[in-house]
C-alpha positions in Angstrom: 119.9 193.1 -14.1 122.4 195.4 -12.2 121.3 196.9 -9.4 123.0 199.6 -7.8 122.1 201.8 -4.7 124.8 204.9 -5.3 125.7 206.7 -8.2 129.5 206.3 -8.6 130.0 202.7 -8.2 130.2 202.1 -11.7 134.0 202.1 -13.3 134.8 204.4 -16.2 134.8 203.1 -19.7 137.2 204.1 -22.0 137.2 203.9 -25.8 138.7 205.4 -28.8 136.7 208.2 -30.7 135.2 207.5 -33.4 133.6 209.7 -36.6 129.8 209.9 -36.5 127.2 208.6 -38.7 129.9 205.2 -39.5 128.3 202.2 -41.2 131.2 199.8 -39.4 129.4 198.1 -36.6 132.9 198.3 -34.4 132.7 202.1 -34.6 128.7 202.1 -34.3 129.2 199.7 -31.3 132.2 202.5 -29.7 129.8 205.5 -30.7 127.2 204.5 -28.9 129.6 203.3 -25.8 131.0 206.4 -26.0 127.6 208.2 -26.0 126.3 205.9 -22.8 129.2 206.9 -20.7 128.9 210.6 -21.5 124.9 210.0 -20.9 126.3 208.3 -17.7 128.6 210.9 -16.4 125.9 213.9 -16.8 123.4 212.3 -14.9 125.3 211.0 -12.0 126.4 214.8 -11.9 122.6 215.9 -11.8 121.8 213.5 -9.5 124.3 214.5 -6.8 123.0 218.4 -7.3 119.4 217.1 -7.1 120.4 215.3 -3.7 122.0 218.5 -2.6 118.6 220.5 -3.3 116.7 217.9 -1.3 118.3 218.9 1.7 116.1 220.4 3.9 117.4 223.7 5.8 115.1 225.6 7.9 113.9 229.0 7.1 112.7 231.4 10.1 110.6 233.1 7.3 107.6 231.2 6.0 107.9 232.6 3.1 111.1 231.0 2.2 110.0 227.6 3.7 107.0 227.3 1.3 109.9 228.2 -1.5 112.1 225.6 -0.3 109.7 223.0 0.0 108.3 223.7 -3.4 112.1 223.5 -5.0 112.7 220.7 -2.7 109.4 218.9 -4.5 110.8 219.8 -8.2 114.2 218.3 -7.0 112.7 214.7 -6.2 110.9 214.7 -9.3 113.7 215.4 -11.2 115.8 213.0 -9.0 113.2 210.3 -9.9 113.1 210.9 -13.9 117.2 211.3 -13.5 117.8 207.8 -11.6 115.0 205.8 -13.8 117.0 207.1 -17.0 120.7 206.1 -15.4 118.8 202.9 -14.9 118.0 202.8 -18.4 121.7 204.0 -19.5 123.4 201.3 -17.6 120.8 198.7 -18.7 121.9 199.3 -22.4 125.7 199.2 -21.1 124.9 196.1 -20.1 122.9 195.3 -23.3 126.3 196.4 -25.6 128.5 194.5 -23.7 126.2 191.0 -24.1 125.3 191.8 -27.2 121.4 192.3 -27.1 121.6 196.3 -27.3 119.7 197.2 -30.5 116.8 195.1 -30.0 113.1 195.5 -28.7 113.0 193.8 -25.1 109.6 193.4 -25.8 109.4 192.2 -30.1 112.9 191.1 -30.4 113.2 192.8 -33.6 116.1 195.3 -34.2 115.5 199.0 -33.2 115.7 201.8 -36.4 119.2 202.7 -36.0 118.3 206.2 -36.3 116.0 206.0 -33.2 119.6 204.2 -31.5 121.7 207.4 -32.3 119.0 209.5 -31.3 118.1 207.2 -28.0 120.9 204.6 -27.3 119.4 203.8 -23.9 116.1 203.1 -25.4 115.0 199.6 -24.5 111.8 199.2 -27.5 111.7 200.0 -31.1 108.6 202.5 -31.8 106.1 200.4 -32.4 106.1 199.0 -28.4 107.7 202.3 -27.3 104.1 203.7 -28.4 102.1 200.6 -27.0 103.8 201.2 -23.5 103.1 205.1 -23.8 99.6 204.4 -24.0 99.4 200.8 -21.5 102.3 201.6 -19.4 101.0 199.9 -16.6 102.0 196.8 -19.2 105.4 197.5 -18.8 105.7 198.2 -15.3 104.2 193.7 -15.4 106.9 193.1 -17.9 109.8 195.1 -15.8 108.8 193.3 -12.1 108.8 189.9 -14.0 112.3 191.1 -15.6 113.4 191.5 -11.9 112.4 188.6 -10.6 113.6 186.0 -13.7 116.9 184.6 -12.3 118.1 185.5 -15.7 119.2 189.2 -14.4 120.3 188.6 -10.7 
């Protein structure tokens, strides 16, 4: 599993544009690379304006302080969902390039390819996407086993 610490140390990929909604599985496979790097690029964008929010300036007026802070709370938050879904987005780069990206990491089956269009970084078909919703502390057990397996360093 990739881990990285700052937002723009990925490289850029690059593909050819292909027509939506193709049954070919080399344009499927360059729509949804092409979707992951757009995915990719808007979210390292928000992430850098949520790291400018955080910044903490100081207001004479307490007024404005309780604003800032309250802004400044929103901005982590979104920070947090941002980062864990780049996390997710690179984790089905990876997925695409080794040739796993499609299937449930937790059944193994294949993924509706409707819920791929609609989700490419989507790491469970419905079924265990539904089961997590409901036990996600399961999945937090299955992702800190995922990090530890020497299979991902």
């Amino acid at each position: 599993m990739r881990k990285v610490d700052t937002v723009t140390q990925r490289k850029p990929m690059t593909v050819a544009v292909t027509a939506t909604g193709d049954t070919n599985p080399t344009n499927q496979f360059n729509e949804h690379k092409i979707a992951l790097q757009d995915k990719e690029n808007e979210l390292c964008k928000s992430i850098l304006s949520f790291r400018e929010l955080i910044f903490v300036h100081s207001n004479p007026d307490a007024t404005d302080e309780a604003q800032d802070s309250a802004d400044r709370d929103i901005a982590v938050r979104n920070l947090d969902r941002a980062s864990k879904t780049l996390q997710n987005v690179r984790s089905a780069q990876d997925r695409l390039e080794d040739g796993t990206f499609g299937e449930c990491l937790r059944c193994d089956e294949k993924i509706n390819p409707k819920r791929m269009a609609a989700v490419p970084w989507t790491k469970y078909c419905i079924d265990c996407q539904d089961y997590f919703d409901k036990n996600p502390e399961e999945e937090q057990v299955i992702n800190l086993a995922a990090e530890e397996s020497p299979v991902y360093a």
